[in-house]
N, C-alpha and C positions, 0 to 999 in steps of 0.2 A: 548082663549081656542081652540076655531079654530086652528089656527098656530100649537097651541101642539098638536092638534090631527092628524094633518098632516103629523108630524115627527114622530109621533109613530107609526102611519101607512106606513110610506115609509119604514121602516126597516123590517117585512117581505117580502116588497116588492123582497129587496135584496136575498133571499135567494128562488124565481121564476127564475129559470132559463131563462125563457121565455121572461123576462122582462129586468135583469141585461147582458144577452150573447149579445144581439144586440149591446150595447152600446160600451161594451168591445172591439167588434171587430171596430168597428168602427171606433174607435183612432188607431188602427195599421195599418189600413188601408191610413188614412192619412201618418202617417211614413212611412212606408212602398213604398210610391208611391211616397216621395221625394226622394228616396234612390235612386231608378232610373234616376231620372233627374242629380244629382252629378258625377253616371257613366255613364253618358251617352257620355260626353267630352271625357273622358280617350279610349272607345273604339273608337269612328272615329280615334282621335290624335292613335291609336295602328294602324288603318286602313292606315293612308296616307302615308304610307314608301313605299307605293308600289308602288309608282309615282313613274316617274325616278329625278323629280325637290328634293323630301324631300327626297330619297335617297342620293342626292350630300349635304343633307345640313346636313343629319347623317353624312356624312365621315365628315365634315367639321369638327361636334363636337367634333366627333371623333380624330382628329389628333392634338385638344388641350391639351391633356392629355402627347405625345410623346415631344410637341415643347415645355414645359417650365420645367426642372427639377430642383426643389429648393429643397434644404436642407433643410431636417423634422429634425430641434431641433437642432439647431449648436453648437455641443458640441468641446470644445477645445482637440486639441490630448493634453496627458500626455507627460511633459518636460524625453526627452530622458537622464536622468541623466549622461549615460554612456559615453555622449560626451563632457561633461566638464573632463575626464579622458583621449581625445586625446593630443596627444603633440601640443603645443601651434607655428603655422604656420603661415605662409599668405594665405596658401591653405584651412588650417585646421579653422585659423578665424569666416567663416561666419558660418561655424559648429556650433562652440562651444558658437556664440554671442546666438544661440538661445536656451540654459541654463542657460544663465545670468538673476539672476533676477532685470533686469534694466529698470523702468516705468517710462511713460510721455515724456516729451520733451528732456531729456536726452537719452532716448533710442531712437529716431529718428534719435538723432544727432549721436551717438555712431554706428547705422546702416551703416549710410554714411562714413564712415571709413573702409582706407585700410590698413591692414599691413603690412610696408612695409621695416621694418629692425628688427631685435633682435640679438642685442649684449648685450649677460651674460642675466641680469635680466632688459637693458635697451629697452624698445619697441618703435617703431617710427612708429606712425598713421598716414596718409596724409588725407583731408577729402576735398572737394571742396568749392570755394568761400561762398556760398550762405549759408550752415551750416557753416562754419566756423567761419564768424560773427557773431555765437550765441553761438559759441564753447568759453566759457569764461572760466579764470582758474578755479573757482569753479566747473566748471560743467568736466573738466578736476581731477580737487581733489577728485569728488564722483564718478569719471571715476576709478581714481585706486585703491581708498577704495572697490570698490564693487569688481571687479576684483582680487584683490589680498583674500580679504576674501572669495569668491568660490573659487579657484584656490590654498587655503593655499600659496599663494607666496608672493614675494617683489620686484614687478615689478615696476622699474620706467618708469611713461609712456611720453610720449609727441605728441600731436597731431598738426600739422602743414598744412598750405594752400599746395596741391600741386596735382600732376596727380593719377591717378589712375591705379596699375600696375598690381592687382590682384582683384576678384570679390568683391564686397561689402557685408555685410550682406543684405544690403535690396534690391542690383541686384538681390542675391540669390532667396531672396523671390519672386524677380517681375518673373524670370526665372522660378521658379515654379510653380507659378501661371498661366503662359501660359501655359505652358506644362499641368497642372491639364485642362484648357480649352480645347483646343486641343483636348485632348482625350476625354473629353465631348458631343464636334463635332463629332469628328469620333463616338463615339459609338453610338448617335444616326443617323448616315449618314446611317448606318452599320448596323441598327435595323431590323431586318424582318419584323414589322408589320409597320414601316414609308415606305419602300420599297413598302410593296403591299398597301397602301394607296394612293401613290406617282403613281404607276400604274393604279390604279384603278380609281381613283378620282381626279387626277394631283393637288394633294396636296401639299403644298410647307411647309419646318419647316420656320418659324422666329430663323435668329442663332442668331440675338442678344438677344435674350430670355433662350439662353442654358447658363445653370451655373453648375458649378463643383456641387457636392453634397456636398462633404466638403470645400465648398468656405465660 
């Protein structure tokens, strides 16, 4: 009975101002005083830039952002339709191989290939040693199925070991691919804000870290 007389007693306890305000504050007072210590770090760490050592180690961070440019979400370009529509060339070739739709190991081997005669509806491919030993008739058979079914035509084709007299499709590619890098280099060499980094903080980029954006 004790016990219960004691709980019934502390309950207007709570409704004495005088009695429940001390306690109240009290717990905020601990919170309160941790919150300090948490920012405490953030403002020195905001203070020491004014060194000249953690100024050099801002630009530092700083010129990571210019030296690596990667491609956010590498989306494939849309197949130019309109150039399976050029007339059928040595020149025009590495064009139009890249509206074919020809996947896997056949189209490796089909890349490496140069055009290098058309008489009437006959075509003559040269392709070098190394694909050429995998250049087998079938893969020669689904070579002129596919081509003749984009192309509505009735090309006979023949692909044979020999030199190279015109560009490949897949030189095409490798020659674009420099050029897309290149310009990569240069446009960051050519940045304003690498330039006064470069000045300011003898920042150097890493060029083997620059990438096309559509690489």
């Amino acid at each position: 009975m004790g016990s219960e007389e004691a709980q019934v007693s502390a309950e207007p306890a709570i409704a004495k101002p005088h009695v429940q305000a001390p306690k109240e504050q009290q717990a905020p007072v601990v919170e309160v005083a941790a919150e300090p210590v948490s920012v405490a770090p953030q403002k020195l760490a905001a203070d020491k830039p004014t060194s000249r050592f953690n100024q050099q180690d801002t630009a530092e961070v700083a010129v990571v952002e210019p030296q690596v440019i990667k491609p956010k979400g590498k989306a494939k370009a849309e197949i130019d339709s309109s150039l399976l529509e050029m007339e059928l060339s040595p020149s025009s070739w590495p064009l139009m191989f890249a509206a074919l739709p020809i996947e896997g190991m056949l189209r490796n081997l089909v890349a490496n290939t140069c055009l290098m005669q058309i008489q009437g509806d006959n075509l003559l491919f040269h392709s070098d040693a190394g694909h050429m030993r995998l250049f087998g008739d079938n893969h020669q058979q689904k070579f002129k199925q596919i081509l003749n079914e984009t192309l509505s035509a009735q090309y006979q084709i023949q692909v044979i070991e020999g030199p190279w007299q015109y560009e490949t499709p897949a030189q095409r590619i490798q020659r674009l691919q420099a050029e897309r890098q290149q310009q990569a280099v240069n446009s960051i060499e050519n940045d304003p804000n690498v330039q006064a980094l470069r000045q300011a903080f003898a920042a150097q980029v890493i060029m083997d870290s620059i990438t096309p954006v559509d690489a």
